[in-house]
C-alpha atoms as an extended CHARMM CRD file, in Angstrom:
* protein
*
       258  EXT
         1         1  UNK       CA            115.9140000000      106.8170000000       87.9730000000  PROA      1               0.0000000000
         2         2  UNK       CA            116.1370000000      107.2300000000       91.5580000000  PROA      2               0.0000000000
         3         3  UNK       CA            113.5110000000      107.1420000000       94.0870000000  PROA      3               0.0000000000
         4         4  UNK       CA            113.2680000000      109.8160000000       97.1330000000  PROA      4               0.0000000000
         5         5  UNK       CA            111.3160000000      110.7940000000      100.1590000000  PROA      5               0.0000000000
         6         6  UNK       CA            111.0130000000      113.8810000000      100.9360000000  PROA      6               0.0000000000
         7         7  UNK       CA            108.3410000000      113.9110000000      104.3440000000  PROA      7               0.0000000000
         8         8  UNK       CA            105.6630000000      117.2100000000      103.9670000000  PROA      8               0.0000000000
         9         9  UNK       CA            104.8690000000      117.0800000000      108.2240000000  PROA      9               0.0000000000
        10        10  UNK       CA            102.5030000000      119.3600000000      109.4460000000  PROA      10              0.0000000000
        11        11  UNK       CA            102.7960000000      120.2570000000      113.3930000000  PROA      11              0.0000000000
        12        12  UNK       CA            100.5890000000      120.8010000000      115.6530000000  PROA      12              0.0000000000
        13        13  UNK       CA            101.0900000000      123.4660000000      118.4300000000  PROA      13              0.0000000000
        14        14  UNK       CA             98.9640000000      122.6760000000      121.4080000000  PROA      14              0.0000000000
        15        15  UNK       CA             97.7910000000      118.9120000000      122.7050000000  PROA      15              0.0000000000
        16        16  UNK       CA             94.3210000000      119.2880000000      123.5340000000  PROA      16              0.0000000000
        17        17  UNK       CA             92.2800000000      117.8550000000      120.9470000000  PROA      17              0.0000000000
        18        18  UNK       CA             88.2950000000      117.8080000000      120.2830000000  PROA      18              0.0000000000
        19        19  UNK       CA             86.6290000000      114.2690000000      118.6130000000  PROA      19              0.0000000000
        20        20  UNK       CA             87.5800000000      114.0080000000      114.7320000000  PROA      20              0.0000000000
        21        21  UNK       CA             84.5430000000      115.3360000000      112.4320000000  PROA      21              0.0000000000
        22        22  UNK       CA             83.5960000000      112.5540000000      110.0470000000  PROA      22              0.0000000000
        23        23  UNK       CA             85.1890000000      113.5120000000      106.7740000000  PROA      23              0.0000000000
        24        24  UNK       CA             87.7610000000      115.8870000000      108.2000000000  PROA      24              0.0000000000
        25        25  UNK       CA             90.8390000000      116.0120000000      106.6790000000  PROA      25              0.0000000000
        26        26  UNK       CA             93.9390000000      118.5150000000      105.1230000000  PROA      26              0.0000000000
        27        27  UNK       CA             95.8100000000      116.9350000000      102.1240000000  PROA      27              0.0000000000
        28        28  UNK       CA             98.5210000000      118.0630000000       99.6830000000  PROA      28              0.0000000000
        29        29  UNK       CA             97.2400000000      118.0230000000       95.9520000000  PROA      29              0.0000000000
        30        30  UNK       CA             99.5970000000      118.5170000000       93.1040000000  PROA      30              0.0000000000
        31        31  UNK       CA             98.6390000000      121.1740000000       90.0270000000  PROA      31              0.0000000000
        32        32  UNK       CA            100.5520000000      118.0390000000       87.8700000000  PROA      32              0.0000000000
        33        33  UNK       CA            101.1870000000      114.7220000000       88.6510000000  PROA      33              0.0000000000
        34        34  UNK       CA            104.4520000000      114.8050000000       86.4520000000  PROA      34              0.0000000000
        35        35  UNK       CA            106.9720000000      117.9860000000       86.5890000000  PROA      35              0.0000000000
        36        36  UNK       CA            110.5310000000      118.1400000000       85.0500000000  PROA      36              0.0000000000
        37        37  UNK       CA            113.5030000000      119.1860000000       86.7610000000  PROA      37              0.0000000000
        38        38  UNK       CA            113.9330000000      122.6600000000       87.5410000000  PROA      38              0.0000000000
        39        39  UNK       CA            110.3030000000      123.5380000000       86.5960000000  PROA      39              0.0000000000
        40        40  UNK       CA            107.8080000000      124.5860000000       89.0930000000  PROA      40              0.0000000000
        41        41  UNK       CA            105.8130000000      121.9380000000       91.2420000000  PROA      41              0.0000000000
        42        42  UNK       CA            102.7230000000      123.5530000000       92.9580000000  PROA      42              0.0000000000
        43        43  UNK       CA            100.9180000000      121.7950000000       95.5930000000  PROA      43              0.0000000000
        44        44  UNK       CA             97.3260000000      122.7570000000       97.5530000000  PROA      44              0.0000000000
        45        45  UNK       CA             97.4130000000      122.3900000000      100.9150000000  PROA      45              0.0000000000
        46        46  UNK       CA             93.2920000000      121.7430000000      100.7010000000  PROA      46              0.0000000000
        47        47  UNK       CA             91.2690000000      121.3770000000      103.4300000000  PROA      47              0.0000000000
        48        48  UNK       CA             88.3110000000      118.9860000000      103.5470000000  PROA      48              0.0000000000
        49        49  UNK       CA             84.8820000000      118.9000000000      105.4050000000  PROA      49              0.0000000000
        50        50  UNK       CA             86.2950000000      120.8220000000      108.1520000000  PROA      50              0.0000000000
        51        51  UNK       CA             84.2470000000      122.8880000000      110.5000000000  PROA      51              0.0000000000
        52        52  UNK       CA             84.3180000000      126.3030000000      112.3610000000  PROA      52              0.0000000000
        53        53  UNK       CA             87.5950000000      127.0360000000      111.3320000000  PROA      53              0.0000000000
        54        54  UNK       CA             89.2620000000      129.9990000000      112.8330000000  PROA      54              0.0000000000
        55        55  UNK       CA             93.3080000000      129.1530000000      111.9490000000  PROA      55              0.0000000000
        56        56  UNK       CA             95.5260000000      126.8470000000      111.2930000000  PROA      56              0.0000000000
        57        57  UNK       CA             99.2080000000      126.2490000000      111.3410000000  PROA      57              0.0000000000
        58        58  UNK       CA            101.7370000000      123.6920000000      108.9380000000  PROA      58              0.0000000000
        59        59  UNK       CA            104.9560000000      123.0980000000      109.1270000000  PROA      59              0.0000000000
        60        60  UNK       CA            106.4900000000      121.4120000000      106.2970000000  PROA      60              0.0000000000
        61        61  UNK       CA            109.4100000000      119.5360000000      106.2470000000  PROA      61              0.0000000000
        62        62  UNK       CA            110.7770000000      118.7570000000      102.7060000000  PROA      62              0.0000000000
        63        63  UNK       CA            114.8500000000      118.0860000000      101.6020000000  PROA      63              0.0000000000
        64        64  UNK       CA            116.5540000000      121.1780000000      100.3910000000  PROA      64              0.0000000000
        65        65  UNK       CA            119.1280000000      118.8000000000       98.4560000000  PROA      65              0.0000000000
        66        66  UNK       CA            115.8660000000      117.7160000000       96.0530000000  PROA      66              0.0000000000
        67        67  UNK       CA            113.5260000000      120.2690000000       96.3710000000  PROA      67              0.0000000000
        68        68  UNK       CA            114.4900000000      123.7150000000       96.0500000000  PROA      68              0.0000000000
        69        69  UNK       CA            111.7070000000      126.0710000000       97.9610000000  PROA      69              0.0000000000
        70        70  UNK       CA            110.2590000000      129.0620000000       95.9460000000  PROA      70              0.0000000000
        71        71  UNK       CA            107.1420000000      130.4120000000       97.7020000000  PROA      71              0.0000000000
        72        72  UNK       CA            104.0380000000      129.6830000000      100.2630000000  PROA      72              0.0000000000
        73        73  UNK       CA            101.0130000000      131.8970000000       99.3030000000  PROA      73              0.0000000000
        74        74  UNK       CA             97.5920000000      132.7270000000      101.0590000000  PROA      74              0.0000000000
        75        75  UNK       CA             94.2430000000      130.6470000000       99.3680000000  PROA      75              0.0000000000
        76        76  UNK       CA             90.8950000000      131.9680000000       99.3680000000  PROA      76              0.0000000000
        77        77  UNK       CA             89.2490000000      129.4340000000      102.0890000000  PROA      77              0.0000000000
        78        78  UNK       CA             89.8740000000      131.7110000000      105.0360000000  PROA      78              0.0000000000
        79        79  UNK       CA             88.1080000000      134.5300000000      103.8500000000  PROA      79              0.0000000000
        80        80  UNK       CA             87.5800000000      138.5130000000      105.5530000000  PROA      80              0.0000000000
        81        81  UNK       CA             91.1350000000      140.1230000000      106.5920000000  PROA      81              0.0000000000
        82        82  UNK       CA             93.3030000000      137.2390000000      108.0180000000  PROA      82              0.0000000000
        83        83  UNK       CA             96.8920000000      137.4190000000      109.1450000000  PROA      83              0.0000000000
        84        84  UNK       CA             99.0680000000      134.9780000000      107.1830000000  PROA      84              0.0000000000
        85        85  UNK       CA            102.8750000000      134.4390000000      107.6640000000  PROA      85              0.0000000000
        86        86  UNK       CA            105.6500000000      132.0180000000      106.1490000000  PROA      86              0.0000000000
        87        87  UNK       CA            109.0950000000      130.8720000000      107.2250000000  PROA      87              0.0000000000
        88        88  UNK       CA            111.3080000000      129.4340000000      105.4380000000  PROA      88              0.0000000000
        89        89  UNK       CA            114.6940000000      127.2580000000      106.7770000000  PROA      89              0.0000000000
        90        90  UNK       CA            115.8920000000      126.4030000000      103.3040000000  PROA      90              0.0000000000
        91        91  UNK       CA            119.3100000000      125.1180000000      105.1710000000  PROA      91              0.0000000000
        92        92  UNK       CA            117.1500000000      123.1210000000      107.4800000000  PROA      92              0.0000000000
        93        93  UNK       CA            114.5390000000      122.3590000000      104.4160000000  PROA      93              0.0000000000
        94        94  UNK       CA            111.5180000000      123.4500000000      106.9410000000  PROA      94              0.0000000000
        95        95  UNK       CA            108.9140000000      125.6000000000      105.7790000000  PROA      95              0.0000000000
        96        96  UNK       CA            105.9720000000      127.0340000000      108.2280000000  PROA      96              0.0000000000
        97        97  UNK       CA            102.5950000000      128.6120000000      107.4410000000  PROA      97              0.0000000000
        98        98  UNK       CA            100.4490000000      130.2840000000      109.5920000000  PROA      98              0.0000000000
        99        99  UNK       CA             96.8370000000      131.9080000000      109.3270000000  PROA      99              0.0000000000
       100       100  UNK       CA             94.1900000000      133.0730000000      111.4430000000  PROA      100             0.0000000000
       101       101  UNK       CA             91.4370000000      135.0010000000      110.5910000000  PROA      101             0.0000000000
       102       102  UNK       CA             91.5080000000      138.6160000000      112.8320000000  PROA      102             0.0000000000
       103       103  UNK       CA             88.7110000000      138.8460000000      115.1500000000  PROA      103             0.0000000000
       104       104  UNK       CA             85.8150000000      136.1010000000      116.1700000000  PROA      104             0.0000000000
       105       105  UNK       CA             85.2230000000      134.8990000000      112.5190000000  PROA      105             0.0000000000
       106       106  UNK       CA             85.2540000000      130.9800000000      111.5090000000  PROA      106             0.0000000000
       107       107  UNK       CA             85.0020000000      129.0870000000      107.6600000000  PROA      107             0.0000000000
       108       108  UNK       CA             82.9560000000      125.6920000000      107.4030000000  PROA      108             0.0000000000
       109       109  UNK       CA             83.3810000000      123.5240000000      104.4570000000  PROA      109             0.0000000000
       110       110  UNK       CA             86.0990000000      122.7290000000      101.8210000000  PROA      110             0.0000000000
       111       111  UNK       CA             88.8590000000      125.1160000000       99.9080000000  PROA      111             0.0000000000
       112       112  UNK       CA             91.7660000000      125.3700000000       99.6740000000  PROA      112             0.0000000000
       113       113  UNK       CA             94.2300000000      126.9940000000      102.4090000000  PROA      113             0.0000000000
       114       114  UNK       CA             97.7470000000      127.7810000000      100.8540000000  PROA      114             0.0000000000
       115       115  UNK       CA             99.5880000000      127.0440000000       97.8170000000  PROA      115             0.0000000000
       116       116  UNK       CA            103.1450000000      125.7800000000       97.7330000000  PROA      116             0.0000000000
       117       117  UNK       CA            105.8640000000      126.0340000000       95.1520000000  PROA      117             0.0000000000
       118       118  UNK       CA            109.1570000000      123.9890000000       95.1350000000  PROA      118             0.0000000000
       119       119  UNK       CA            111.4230000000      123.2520000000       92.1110000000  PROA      119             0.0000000000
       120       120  UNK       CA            112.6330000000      119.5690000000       91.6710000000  PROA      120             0.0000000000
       121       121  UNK       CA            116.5600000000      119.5300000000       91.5240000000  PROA      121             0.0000000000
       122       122  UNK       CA            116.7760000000      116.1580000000       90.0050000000  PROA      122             0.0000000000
       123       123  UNK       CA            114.8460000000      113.1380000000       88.3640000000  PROA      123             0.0000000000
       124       124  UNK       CA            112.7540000000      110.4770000000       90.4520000000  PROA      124             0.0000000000
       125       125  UNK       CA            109.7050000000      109.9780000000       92.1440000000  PROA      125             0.0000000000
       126       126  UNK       CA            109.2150000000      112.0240000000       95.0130000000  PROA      126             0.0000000000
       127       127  UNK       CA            107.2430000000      111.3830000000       98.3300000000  PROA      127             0.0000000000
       128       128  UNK       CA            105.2950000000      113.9340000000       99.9750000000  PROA      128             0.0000000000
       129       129  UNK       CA            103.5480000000      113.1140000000      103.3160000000  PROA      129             0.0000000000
       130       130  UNK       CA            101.3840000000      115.4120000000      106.1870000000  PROA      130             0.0000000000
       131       131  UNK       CA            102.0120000000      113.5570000000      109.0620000000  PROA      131             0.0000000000
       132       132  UNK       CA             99.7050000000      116.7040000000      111.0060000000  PROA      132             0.0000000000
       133       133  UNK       CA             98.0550000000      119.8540000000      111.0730000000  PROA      133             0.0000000000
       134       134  UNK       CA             96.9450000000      121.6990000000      113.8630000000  PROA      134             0.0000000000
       135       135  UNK       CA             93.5150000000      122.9690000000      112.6620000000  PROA      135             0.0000000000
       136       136  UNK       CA             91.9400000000      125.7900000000      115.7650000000  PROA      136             0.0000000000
       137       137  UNK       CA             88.0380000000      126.8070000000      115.7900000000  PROA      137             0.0000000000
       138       138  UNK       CA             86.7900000000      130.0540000000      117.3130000000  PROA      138             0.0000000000
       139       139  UNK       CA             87.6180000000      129.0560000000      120.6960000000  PROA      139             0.0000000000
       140       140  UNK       CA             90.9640000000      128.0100000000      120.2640000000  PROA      140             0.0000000000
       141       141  UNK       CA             90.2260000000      124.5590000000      120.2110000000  PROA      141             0.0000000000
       142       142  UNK       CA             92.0720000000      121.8970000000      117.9610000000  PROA      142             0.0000000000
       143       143  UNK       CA             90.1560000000      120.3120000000      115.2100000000  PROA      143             0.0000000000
       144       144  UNK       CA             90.8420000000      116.7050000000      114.5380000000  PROA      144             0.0000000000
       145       145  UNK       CA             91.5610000000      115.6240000000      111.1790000000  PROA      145             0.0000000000
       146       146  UNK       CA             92.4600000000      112.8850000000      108.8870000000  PROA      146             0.0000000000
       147       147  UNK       CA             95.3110000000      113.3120000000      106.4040000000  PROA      147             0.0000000000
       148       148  UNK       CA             96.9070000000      113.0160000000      103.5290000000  PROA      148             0.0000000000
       149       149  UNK       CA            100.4840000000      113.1090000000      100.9790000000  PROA      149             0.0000000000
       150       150  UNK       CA            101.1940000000      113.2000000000       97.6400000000  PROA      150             0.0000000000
       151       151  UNK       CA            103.1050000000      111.2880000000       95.0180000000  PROA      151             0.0000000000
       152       152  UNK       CA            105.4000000000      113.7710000000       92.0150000000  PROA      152             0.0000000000
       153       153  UNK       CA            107.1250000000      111.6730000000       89.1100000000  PROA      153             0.0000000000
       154       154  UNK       CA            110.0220000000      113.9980000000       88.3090000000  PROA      154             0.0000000000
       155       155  UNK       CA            111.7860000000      113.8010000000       84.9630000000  PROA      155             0.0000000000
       156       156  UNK       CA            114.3500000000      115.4440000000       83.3800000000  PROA      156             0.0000000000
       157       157  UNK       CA            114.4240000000      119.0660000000       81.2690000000  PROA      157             0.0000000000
       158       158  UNK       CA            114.2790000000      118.6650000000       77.5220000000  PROA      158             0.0000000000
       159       159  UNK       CA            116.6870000000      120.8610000000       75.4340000000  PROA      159             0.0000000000
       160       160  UNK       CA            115.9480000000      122.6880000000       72.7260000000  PROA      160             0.0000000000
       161       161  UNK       CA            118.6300000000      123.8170000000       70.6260000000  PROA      161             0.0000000000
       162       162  UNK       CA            121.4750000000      122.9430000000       73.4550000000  PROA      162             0.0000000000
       163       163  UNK       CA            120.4740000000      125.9170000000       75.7390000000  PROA      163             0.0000000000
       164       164  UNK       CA            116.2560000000      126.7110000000       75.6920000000  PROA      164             0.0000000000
       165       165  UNK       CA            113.8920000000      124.5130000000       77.8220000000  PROA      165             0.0000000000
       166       166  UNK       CA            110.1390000000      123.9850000000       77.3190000000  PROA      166             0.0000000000
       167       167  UNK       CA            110.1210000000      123.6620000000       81.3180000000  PROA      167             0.0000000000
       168       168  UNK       CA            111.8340000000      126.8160000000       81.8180000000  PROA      168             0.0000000000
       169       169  UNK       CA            110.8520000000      130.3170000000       82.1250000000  PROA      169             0.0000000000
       170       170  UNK       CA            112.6110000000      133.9440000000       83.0810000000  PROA      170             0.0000000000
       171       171  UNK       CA            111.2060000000      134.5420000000       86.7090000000  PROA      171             0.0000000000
       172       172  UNK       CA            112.5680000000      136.7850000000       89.7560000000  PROA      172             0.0000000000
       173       173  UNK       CA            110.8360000000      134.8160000000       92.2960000000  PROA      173             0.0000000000
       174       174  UNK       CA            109.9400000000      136.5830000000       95.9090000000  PROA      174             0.0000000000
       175       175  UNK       CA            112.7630000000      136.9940000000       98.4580000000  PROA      175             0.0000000000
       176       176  UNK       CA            112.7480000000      134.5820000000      101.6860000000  PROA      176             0.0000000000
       177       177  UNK       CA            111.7520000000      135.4090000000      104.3080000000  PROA      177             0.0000000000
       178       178  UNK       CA            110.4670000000      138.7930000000      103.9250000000  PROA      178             0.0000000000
       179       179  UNK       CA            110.5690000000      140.9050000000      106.3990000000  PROA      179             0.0000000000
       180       180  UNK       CA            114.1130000000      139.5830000000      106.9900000000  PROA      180             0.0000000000
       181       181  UNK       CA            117.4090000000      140.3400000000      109.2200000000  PROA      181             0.0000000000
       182       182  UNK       CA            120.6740000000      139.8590000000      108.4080000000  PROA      182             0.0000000000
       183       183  UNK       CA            119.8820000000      137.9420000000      105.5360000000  PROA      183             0.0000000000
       184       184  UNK       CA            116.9230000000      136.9110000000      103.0300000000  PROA      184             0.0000000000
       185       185  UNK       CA            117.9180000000      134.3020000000       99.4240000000  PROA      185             0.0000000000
       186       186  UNK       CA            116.5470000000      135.4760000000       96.2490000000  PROA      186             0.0000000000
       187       187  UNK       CA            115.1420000000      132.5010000000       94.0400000000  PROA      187             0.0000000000
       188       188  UNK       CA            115.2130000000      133.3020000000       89.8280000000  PROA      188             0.0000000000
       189       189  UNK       CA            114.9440000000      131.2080000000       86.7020000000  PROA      189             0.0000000000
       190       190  UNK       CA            116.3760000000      131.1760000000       83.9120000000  PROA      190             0.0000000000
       191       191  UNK       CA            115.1750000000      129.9100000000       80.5870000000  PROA      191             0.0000000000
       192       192  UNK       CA            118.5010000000      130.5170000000       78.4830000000  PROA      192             0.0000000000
       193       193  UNK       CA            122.1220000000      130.9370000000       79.4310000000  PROA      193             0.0000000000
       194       194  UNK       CA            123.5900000000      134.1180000000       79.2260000000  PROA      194             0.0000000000
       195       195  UNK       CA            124.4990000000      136.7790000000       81.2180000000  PROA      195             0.0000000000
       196       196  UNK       CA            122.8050000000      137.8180000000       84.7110000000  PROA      196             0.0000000000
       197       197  UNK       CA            123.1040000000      140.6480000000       86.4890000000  PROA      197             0.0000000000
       198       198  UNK       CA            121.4270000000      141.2370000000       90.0400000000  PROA      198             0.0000000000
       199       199  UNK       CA            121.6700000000      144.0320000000       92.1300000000  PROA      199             0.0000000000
       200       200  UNK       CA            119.6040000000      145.6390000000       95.6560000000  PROA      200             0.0000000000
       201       201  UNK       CA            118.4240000000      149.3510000000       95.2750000000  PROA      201             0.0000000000
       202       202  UNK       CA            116.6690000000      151.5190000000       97.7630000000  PROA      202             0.0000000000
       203       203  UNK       CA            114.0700000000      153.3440000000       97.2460000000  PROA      203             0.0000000000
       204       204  UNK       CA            116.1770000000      156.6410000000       95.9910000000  PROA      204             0.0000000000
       205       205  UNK       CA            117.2970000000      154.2020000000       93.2380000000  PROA      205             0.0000000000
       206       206  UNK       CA            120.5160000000      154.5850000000       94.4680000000  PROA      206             0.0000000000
       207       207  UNK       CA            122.7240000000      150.5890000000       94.0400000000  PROA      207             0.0000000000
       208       208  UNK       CA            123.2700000000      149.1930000000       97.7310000000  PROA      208             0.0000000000
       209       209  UNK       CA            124.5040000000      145.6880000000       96.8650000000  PROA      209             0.0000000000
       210       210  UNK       CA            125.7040000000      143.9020000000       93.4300000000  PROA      210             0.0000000000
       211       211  UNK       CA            124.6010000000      140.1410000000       93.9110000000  PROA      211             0.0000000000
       212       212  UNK       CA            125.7820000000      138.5630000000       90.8670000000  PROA      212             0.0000000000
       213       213  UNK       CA            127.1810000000      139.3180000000       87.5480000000  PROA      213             0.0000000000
       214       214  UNK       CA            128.3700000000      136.6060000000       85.9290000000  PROA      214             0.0000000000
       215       215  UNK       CA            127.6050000000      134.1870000000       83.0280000000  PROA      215             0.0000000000
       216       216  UNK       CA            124.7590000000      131.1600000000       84.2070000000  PROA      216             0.0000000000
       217       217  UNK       CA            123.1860000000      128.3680000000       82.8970000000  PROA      217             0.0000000000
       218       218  UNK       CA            119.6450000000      128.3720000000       82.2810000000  PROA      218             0.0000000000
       219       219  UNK       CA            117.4660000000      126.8270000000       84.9760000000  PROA      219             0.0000000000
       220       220  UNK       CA            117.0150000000      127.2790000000       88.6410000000  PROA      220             0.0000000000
       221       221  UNK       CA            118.7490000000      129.1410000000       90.8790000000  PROA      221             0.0000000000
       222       222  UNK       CA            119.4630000000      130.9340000000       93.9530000000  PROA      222             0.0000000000
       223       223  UNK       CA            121.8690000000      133.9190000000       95.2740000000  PROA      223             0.0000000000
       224       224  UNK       CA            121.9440000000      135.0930000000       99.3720000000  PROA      224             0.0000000000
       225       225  UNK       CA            121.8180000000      139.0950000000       99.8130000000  PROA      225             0.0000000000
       226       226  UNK       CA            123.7180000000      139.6170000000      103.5770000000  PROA      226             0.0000000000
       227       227  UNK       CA            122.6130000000      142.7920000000      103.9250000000  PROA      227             0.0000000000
       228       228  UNK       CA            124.1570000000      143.8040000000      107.1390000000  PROA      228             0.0000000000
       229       229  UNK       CA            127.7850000000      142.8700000000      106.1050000000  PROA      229             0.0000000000
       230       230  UNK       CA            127.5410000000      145.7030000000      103.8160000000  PROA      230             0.0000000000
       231       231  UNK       CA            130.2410000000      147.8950000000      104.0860000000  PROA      231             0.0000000000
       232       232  UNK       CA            128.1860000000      150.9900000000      105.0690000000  PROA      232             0.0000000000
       233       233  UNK       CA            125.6520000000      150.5200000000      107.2630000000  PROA      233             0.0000000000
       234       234  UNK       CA            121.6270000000      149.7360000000      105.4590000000  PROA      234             0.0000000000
       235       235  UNK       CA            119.2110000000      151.2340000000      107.2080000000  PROA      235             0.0000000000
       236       236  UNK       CA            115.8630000000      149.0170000000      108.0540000000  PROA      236             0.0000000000
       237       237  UNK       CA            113.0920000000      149.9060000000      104.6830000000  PROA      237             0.0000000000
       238       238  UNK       CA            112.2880000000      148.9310000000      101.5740000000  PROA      238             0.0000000000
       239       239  UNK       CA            114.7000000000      147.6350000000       98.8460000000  PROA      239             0.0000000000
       240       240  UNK       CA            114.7190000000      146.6410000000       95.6220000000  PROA      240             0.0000000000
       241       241  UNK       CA            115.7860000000      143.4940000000       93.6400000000  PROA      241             0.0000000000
       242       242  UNK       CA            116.8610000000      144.3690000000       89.8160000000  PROA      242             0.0000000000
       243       243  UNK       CA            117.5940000000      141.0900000000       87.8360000000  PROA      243             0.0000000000
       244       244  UNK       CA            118.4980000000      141.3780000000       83.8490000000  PROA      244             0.0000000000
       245       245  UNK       CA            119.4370000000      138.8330000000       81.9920000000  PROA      245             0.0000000000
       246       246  UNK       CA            118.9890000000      139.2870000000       77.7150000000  PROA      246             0.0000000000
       247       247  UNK       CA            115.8440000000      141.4070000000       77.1550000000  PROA      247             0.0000000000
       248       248  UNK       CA            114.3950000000      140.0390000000       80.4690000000  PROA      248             0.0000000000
       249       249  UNK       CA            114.1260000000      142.3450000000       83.6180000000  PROA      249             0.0000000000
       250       250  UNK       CA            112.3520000000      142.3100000000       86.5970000000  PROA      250             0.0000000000
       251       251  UNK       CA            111.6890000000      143.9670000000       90.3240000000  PROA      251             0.0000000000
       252       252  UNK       CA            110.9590000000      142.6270000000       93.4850000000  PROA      252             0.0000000000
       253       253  UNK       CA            110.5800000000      144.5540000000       96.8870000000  PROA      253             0.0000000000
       254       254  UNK       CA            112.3570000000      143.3670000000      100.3010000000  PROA      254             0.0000000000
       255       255  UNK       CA            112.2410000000      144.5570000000      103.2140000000  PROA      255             0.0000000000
       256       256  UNK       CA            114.6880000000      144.8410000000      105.6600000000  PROA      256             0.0000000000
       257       257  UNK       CA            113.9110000000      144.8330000000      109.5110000000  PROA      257             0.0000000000
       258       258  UNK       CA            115.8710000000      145.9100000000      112.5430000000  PROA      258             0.0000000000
């Protein structure tokens, strides 16, 4: 089995810094301790003891050739109408979160900030580290804080019957990044082989783009929708993702900016 490090850092923006706060600290927590290859790892970003809190912002750094990113979603610790963004590098294997909380609001205590999904592309144990995170209060000034990473044994996907696995499931995940321009990949999963078909509508419901229609393999995968080397012209909007595959079919909206 081999062994892999795959380095979670969180970076902060600006150097001024105000005296730790005893207990203080932002750690990744795995949902499972154990996850099989091309099922779904979640991780909390959780925050701990931390005071005044008005934002925050992580960058994490992981390896694209083991980890295959899915999504980044917004946690209920920052609470009230916040702005929360996410950018994804998957070439790179870079992910960044941001949140702040609109107008002069702030969150004491502990909760948990984001959630983060990856999918393990092969067997081992896998390293995940937060080597920072820039934590801001009301004023705008950083909050120091201890942290810490994570350890994920991954094993391999059990068959069942040559083609099912228990790990697997159908799933269109979200497009990344959204908002995008030129281009945005389109995660799925497959629990069975067979064949796929994927295609981008707009919102007459008229077909813009045919992504892929081919036989697959069940588990993980990914396809890349270049939207402005279409051969007529998109228009910025909403769009529409349309995977089938057997007597599973889903939708996902995308939005193109210009």
């Amino acid at each position: 089995m081999m062994t892999t490090n795959v380095v979670v850092m969180l970076v902060g923006m600006l150097a001024l810094c105000t005296p730790i706060a005893l207990g203080a600290s932002i750690a990744l927590q795995p949902g499972d301790q154990q996850v099989a290859v091309g099922s779904t790892a979640r991780l909390s970003v959780s925050a701990t003891d931390v005071q005044n809190v008005h934002g925050y912002s992580v960058i994490v750094k992981y390896d694209p050739a083991l980890l295959r990113y899915s999504k980044a979603s917004k946690e209920s610790f920052l609470t009230g109408q916040t702005l929360f963004f996410v950018t994804n590098d998957s070439v790179n294997g870079t992910l960044r979160i941001d949140e702040a909380i609109l107008g002069s609001g702030t969150r004491s205590g502990t909760g948990t900030l984001a959630q983060v999904e990856f999918v393990p592309r092969q067997e081992g144990q896998v390293f995940l580290d937060i080597t920072g995170a820039d934590v801001r209060d009301g004023q705008n000034q950083n909050i120091s804080v201890t942290t810490a990473g994570a350890v994920l044994t991954v094993e391999g996907a059990a068959d069942i019957g040559g083609e099912e696995t228990s790990c697997l499931r159908y799933r269109l995940g979200q497009n990344y990044p959204n908002p995008f321009n030129p281009s945005t990949e389109i995660p799925y999963e497959l629990a069975a082989g067979g064949h796929v078909s994927i295609v981008v509508v707009n919102a007459l419901g008229e077909q813009v783009a045919s992504l892929v229609d081919a036989f697959q393999s069940a588990g993980a995968h990914t396809v890349t929708w270049h939207a402005v080397s279409q051969t007529s012209p998109l228009s910025s909007g909403l769009y529409f993702c349309v995977l089938r595959s057997r007597d599973f079919r889903s939708i996902t909206k995308m939005v193109l900016a210009k």
